[in-house]
C-alpha positions as CSV (number, residue, x, y, z in Angstrom):
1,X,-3.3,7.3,20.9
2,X,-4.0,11.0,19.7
3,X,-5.0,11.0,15.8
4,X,-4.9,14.5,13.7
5,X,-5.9,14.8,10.8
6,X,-3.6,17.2,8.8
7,X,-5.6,17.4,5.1
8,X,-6.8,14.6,2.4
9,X,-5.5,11.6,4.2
10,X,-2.4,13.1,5.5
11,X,-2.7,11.9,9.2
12,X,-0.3,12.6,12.2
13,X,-0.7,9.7,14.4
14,X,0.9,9.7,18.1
15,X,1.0,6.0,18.9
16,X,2.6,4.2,22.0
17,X,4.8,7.1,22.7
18,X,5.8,7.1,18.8
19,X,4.4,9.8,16.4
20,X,3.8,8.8,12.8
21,X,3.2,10.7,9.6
22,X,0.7,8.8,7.1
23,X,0.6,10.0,3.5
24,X,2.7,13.6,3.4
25,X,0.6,15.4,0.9
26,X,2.5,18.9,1.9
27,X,2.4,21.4,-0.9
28,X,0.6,25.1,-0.6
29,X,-2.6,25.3,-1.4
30,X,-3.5,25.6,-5.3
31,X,0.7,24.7,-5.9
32,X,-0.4,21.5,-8.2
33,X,-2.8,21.3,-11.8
34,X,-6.3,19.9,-11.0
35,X,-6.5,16.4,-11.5
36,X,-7.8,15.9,-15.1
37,X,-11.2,14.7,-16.3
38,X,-13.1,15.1,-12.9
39,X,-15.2,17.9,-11.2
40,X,-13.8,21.3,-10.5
41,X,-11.0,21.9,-13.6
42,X,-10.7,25.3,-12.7
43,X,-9.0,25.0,-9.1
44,X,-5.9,23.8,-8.5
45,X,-4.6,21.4,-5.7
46,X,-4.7,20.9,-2.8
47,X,-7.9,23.1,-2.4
48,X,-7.4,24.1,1.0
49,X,-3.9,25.5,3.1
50,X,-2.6,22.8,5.8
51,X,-3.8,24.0,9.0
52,X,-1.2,23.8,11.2
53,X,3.0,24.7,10.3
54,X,4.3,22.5,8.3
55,X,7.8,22.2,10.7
56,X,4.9,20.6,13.4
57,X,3.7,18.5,10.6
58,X,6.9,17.2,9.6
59,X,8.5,16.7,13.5
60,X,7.9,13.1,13.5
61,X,9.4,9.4,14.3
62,X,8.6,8.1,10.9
63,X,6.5,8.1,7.6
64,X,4.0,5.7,6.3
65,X,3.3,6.3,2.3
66,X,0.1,3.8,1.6
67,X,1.5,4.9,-2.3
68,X,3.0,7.3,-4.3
69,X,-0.3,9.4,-5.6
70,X,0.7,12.5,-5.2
71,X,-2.3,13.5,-2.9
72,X,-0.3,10.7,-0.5
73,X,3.0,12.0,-1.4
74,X,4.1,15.0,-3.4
75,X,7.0,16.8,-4.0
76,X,6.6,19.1,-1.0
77,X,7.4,15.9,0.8
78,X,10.2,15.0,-0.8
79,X,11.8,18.2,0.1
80,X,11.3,18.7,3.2
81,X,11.2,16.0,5.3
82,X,14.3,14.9,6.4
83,X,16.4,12.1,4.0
84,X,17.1,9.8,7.2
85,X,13.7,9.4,8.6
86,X,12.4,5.9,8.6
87,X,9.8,5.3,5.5
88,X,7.4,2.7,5.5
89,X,6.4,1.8,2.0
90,X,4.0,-0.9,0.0
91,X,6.3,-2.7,-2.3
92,X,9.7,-2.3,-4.1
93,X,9.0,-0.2,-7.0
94,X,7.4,2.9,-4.3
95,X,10.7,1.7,-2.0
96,X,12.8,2.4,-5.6
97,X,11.2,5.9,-6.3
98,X,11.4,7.0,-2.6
99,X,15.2,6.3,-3.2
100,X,15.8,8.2,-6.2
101,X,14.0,10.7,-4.4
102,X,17.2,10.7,-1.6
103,X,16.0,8.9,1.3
104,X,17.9,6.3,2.9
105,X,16.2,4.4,5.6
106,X,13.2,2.5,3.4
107,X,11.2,-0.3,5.0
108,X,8.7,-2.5,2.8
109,X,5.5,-3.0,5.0
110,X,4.8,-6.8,5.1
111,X,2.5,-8.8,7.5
112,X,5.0,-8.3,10.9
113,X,7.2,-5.4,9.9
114,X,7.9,-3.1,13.5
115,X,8.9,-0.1,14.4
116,X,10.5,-0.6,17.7
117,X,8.1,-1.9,20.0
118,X,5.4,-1.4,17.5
119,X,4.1,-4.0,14.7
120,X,2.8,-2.3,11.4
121,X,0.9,-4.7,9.7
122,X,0.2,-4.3,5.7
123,X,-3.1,-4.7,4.4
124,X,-5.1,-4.8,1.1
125,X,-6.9,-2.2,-1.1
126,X,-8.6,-2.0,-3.8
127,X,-8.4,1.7,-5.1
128,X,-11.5,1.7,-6.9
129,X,-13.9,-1.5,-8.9
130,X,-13.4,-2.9,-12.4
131,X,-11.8,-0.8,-15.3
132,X,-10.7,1.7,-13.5
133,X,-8.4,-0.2,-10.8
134,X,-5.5,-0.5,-13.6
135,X,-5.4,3.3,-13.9
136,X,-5.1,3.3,-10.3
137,X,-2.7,1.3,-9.5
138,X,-1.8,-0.6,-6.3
139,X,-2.1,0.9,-2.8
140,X,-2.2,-0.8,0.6
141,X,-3.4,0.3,4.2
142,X,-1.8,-0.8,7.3
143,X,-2.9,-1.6,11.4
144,X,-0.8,-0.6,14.1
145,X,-0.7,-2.6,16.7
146,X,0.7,-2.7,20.6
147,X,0.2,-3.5,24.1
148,X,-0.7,-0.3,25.5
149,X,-3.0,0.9,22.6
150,X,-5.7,0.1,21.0
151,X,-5.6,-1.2,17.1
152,X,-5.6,0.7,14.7
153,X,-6.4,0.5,11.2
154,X,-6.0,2.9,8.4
155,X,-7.6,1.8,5.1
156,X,-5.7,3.9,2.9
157,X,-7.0,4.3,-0.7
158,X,-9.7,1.7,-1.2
159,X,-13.3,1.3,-1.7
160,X,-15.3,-1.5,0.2
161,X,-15.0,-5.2,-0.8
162,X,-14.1,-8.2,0.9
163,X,-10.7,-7.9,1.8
164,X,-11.4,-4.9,4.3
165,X,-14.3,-7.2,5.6
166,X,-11.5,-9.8,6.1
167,X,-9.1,-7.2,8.0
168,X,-11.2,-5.9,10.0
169,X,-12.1,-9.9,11.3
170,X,-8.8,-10.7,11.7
171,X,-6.9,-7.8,13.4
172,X,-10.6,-6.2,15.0
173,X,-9.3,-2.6,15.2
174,X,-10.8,-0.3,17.6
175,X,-10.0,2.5,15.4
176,X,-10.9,2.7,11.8
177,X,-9.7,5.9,9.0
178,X,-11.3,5.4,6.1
179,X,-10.6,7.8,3.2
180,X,-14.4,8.8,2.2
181,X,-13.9,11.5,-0.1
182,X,-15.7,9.4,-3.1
183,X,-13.1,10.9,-5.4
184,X,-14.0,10.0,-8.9
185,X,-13.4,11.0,-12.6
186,X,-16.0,11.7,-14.9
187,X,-15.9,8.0,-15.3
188,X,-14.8,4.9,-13.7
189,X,-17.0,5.2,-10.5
190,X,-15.6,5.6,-6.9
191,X,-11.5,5.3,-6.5
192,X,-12.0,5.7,-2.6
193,X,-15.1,4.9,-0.3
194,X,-18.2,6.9,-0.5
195,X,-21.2,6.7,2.0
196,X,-22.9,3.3,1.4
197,X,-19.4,2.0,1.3
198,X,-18.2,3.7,5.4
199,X,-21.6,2.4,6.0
200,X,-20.4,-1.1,5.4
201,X,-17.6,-0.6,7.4
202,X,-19.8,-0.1,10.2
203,X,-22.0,-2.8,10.0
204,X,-18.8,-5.2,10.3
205,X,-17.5,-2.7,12.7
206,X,-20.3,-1.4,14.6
207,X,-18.1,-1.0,18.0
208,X,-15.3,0.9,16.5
209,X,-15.0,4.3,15.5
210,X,-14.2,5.3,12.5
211,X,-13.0,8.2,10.9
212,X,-13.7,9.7,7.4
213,X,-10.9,11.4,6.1
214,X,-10.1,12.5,2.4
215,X,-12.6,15.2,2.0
216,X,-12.9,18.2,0.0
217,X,-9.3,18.6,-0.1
218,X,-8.5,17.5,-3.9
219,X,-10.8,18.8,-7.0
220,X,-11.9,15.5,-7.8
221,X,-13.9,15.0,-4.3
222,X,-17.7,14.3,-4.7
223,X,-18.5,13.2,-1.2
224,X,-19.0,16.5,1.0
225,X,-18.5,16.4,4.9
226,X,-22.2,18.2,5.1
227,X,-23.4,15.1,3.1
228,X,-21.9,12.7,4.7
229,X,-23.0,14.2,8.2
230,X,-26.7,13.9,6.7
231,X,-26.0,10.2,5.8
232,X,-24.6,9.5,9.2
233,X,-27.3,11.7,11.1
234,X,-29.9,9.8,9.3
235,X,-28.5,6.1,9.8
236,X,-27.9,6.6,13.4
237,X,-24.3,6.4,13.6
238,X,-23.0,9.8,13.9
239,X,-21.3,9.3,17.3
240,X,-19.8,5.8,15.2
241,X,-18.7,7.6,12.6
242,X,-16.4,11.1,12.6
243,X,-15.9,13.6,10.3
244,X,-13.3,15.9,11.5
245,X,-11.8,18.9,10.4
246,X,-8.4,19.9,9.0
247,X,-6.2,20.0,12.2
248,X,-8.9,18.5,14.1
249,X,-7.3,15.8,16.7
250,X,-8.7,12.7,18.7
251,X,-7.6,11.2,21.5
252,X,-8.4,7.3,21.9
């Protein structure tokens, strides 16, 4: 499997012969208002240009949307990518707005959907703890799974706690992408994972490698790549863990 990151936790992800879009977060940079009550009011989002053109970015198989934030999926999306592709979605009510957005082929990820020879597998997240989770709203991850590949597990918008522990012991994915930003507002605490939390993630997974994603791209980030780096550097996992670039690509 090759895995790009594109920007936030917009992923390109070529997978038994099939590529996949996660999370289409598309716009120019600085198109969108700054998220409100959080760091960094007076820069607009996304904070950084995609890297690569957007028609590569969009020639794809199908599209998963973990939910409907509109870091995952934002109006960019909406326009361009094509009203027949296949969407893989979290529940009715995203499947419903996805609709009355003009695309036709919607899928509702459950615990055995496929695509072709592929199974896509929904899993749980928590998109931050206590209070704030309400605001937030629901949001799911999902593992890829087939023959010739490893598995493949991408967390999607949650913070640690027990149900990725119990995902990662059922399905034991090679390959984790956690979204590590530690985006916050000015209160609440963490609505993704931050440090100590891709440090438990780790510890259950300390064979796999994972992948922070979700950084610096949105002005409510609080988790730098340098930081994290530091972290990882001084833990010992920093060949565990990655931290690529925008654009930047692995091959599994």
């Amino acid at each position: 499997m090759k895995v790009t990151l594109i920007r936030n936790a917009t992923l390109v992800v070529e997978f038994a012969g099939k590529k996949f879009l996660v999370d289409p977060f598309l716009g120019d940079k600085g198109v969108y208002p700054a998220f409100p009550n959080s760091l960094r009011q007076d820069q607009n989002n996304p904070l950084v240009s995609l890297p690569i053109p957007l028609e590569n970015i969009i020639n794809v198989d199908a599209v998963v949307v973990t939910h409907l934030h509109l870091d995952h999926f934002d109006e960019k999306a909406k326009e361009v990518l094509p009203k027949g592709i296949p969407m893989f979605v979290q529940n009715e009510e995203d499947a419903e707005e996805i609709r009355n957005a003009g695309f036709q082929n919607i899928e509702i990820l459950s615990e055995n959907s496929r695509f072709e020879e592929i199974q896509l597998i929904k899993t749980k997240g928590e998109h931050g703890r206590g209070g704030i989770l309400k605001l937030a709203g629901n949001v799911c991850g999902v593992i890829f799974k087939h023959a010739d590949e490893k598995t493949f597990y991408v967390s999607g918008d949650t913070v640690w706690y027990e149900a990725v522990q119990e995902t990662i012991d059922s399905h034991k994915p090679e390959i984790i992408v956690v979204n590590g930003g530690d985006n916050q507002f000015l209160q609440g605490g963490s609505l993704v994972m931050g440090k100590d939390d891709i440090y438990e993630v780790y510890q259950a997974a300390p064979n796999s490698k994972i992948i922070s994603v979700h950084m610096e791209a949105v002005n409510h980030w609080t988790l730098s790549r340098e930081e994290l780096k530091s972290f990882l550097t001084e833990k010992g996992i920093s060949t565990n863990v990655l931290v690529p670039n925008d654009g930047e690509s692995y091959t599994f």
